[in-house]
Each structure stands twice: as structure tokens, then as C-alpha cells.
C-alpha positions as CSV (number, residue, x, y, z in Angstrom):
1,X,29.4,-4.5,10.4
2,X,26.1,-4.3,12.4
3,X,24.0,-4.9,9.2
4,X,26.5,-8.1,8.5
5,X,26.1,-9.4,12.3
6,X,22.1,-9.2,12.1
7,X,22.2,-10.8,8.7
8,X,24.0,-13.7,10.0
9,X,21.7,-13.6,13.3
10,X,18.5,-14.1,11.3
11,X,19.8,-16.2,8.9
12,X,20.7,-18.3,11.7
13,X,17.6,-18.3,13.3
14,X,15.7,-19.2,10.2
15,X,17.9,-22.5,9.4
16,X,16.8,-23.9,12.7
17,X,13.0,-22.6,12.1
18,X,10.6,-23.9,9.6
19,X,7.5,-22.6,10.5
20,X,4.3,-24.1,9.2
21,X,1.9,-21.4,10.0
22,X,1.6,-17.9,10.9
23,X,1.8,-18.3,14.6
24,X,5.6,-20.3,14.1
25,X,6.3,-16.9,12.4
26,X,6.3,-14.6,15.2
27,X,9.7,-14.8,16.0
28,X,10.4,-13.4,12.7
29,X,8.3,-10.4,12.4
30,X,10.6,-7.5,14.0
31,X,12.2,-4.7,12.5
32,X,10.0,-3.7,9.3
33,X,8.5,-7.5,9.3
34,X,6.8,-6.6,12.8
35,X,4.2,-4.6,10.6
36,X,2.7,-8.2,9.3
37,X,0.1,-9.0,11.3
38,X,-0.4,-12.5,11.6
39,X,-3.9,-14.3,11.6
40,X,-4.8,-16.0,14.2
41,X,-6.1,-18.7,12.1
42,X,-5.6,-19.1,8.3
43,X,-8.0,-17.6,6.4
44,X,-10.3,-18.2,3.4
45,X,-9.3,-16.4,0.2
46,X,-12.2,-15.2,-2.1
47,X,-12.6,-17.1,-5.4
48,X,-11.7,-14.1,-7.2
49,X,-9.6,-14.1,-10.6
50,X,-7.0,-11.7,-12.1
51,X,-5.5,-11.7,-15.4
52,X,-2.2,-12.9,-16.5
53,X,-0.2,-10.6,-18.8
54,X,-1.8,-12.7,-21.8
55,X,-5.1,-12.1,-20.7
56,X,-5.4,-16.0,-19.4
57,X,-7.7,-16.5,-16.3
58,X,-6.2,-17.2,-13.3
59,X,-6.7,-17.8,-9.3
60,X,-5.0,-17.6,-5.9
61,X,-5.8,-21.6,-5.8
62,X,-3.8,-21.9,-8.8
63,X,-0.9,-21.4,-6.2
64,X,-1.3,-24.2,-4.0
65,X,1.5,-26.0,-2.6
66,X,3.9,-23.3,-2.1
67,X,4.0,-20.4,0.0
68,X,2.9,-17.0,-1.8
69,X,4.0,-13.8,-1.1
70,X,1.2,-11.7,-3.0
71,X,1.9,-8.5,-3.5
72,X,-1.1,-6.1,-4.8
73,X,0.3,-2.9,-6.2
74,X,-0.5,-0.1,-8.8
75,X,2.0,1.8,-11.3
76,X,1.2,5.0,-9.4
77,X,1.9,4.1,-6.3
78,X,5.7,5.3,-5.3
79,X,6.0,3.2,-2.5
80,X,5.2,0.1,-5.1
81,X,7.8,1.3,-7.5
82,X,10.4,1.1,-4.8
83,X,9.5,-2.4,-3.5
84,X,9.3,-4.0,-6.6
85,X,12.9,-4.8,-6.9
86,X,13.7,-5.9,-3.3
87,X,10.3,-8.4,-4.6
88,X,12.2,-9.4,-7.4
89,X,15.4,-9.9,-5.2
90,X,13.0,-12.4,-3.1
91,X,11.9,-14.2,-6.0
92,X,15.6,-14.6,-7.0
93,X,16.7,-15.8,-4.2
94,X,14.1,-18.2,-2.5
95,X,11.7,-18.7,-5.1
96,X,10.9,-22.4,-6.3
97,X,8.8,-24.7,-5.7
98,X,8.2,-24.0,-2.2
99,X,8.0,-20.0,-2.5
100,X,7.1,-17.8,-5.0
101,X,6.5,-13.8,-5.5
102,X,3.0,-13.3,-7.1
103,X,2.5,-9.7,-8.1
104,X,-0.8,-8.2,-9.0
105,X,-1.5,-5.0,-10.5
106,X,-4.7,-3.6,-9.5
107,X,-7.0,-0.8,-10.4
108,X,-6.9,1.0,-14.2
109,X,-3.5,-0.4,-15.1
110,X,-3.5,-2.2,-18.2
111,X,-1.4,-5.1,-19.2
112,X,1.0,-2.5,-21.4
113,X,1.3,-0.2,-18.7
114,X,2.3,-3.0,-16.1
115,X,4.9,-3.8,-18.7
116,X,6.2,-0.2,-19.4
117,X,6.5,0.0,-15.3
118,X,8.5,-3.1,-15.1
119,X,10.5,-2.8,-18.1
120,X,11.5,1.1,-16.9
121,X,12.5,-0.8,-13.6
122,X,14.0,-3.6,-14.9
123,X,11.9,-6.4,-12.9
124,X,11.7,-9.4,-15.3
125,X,11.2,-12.0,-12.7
126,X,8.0,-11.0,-11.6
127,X,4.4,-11.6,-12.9
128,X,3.0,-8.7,-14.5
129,X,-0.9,-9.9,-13.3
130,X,-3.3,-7.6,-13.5
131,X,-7.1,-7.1,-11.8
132,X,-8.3,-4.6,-13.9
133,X,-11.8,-4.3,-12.3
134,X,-10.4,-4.3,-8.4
135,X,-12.5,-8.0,-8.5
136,X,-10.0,-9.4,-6.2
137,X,-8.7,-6.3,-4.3
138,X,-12.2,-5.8,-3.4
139,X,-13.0,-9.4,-2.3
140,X,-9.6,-9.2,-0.2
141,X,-10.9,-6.0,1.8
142,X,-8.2,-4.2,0.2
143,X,-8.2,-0.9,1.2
144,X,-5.0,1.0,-0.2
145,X,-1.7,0.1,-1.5
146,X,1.1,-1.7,-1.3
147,X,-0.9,-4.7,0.5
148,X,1.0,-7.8,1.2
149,X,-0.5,-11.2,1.9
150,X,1.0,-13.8,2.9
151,X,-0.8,-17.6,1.6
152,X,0.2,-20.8,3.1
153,X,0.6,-24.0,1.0
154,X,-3.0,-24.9,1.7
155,X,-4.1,-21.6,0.0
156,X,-5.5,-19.7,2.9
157,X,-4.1,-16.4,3.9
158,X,-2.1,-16.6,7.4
159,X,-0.6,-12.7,7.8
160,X,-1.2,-9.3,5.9
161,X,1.0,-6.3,5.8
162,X,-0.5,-3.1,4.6
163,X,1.9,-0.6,3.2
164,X,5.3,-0.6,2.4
165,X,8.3,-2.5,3.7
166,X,11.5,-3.3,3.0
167,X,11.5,-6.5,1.0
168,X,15.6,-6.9,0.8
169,X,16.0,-6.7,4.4
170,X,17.7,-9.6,6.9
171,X,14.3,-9.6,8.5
172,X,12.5,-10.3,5.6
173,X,15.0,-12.4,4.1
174,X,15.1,-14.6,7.5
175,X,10.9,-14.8,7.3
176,X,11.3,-16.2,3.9
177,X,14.0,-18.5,4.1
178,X,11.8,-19.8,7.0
179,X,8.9,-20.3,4.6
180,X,10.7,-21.8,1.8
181,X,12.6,-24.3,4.0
């Protein structure tokens, strides 16, 4: 009963919210959202690339115009293995064209054991992207795993969360639906 009152609480409050940067967030960011820390001004993102599961090329800038929840995560990492279906729940349910989940596998994991992972998981709506040389990691300052960024539509980076979190929660589900209004 609790759990269906505080869904419909920040449900609520996200219909009537549609925050345009990281400071309009704040009234989301309790329970396991209040470990985002929000920028107080966007910032920059490195021109950095990462591979796409067929070896393509790609960049953050590649996702502008859409929020981006990028996740950077490795198939050894436990807590990853248990976020990555509450991710794929979030890409199910608000991802479009004004959201979407970007998942990056970073370190030593190649593009067959990314795929292993996520097939044994049975995530198939989630990128399996890779950074195979920590190029990107290591121009975002990351420091351990699971990292979260959050990217605004003009491709800067307005809020990080470093370590795990629980992706299917009202919370989060109320910060997204605010970002994907």
C-alpha cells in the first residue's frame, strides 16, 4: 500500500514538473535518487568515442536532442548485473525520442562477453557499447563502477551518480518521466 501511495505521489509530481536542467531536478532526487549529485552548471563531455557492438565509432554527441541516462558498467561488477534490468525497465518505459538508456561497457570486456552478459540476463533493449581502452571512462574522471551520468539534450552532463541505485524505483521512475516529458 505505501509503495502504491508513493508511486502515485511522484508520479504526480513529475506530470506537473518538466524540468529543463539539473537544478529543476532537485525536487526529485530523494530516496536512492538523492545520491545524484547535480551540477551546478552543465558540463562539457570529453570528445571521447566507444564502440558499438559492430565495432562502429561512435560519441556522446551522437545523442543530442534527448536526454541520456549513461550508464558505464563492466560484466564483473555485481552491482551492474543487478541494475541492468531495472535500466532496461527505464528504456521500456520512457525511452523515445526525448529519453534514452545508453549503456557502456568499459574496461577488458569485449563485444562477445557484453553479449553473453546480457543475453544470460535477458536485457535486449539495451546497447551493448563498449570502451575497450577505458578512452572515455578515463576522460569522464571515472573512478569505479556503476557510474551514472546524466546528459541534457544539449549534450553536456548536468548530474552524476556513482554506484548503484535502484533504477525501477518510484523515485527514479518520477525523475525520468520528468526528463522525458
Amino acid at each position: 500500500m505505501l509503495k502504491r501511495l508513493a508511486t502515485v505521489l511522484y508520479t504526480g509530481l513529475a506530470a506537473f514538473a518538466n524540468p529543463a536542467t539539473a537544478q529543476d531536478i532537485a525536487p526529485f532526487l530523494v530516496g536512492d535518487m538523492a545520491k545524484i549529485v547535480a551540477h551546478a552548471e552543465p558540463k562539457a563531455l570529453p570528445d571521447a568515442t566507444f564502440q558499438t557492438a559492430d565495432g562502429a565509432t561512435r560519441s556522446l554527441s551522437d545523442y543530442k536532442g534527448k536526454w541520456v541516462l549513461l550508464n558505464l558498467w563492466a560484466t564483473w561488477c555485481a552491482p551492474c548485473r543487478e541494475e541492468m534490468p531495472m535500466l532496461s525497465a527505464l528504456q521500456t518505459n520512457y525511452g523515445g525520442e526525448k529519453f534514452e538508456v545508453v549503456t557502456i561497457a568499459t574496461g577488458r570486456d569485449n563485444p562477445a562477453k557484453v553479449a553473453r552478459f546480457m543475453d544470460s540476463i535477458e536485457v535486449t533493449n539495451l546497447p551493448r557499447h563498449t570502451d575497450p581502452n577505458q578512452q572515455l571512462a578515463r576522460a569522464l574522471g571515472i573512478l569505479g563502477l556503476p557510474v551514472v551520468l546524466l546528459i541534457n539534450p544539449i549534450g553536456q552532463e548536468t548530474a552524476r551518480l556513482t554506484g548503484p541505485a535502484k533504477w525501477d524505483s518510484p523515485e527514479a521512475y518520477a525523475l525520468i518521466q520528468s526528463l522525458s516529458e
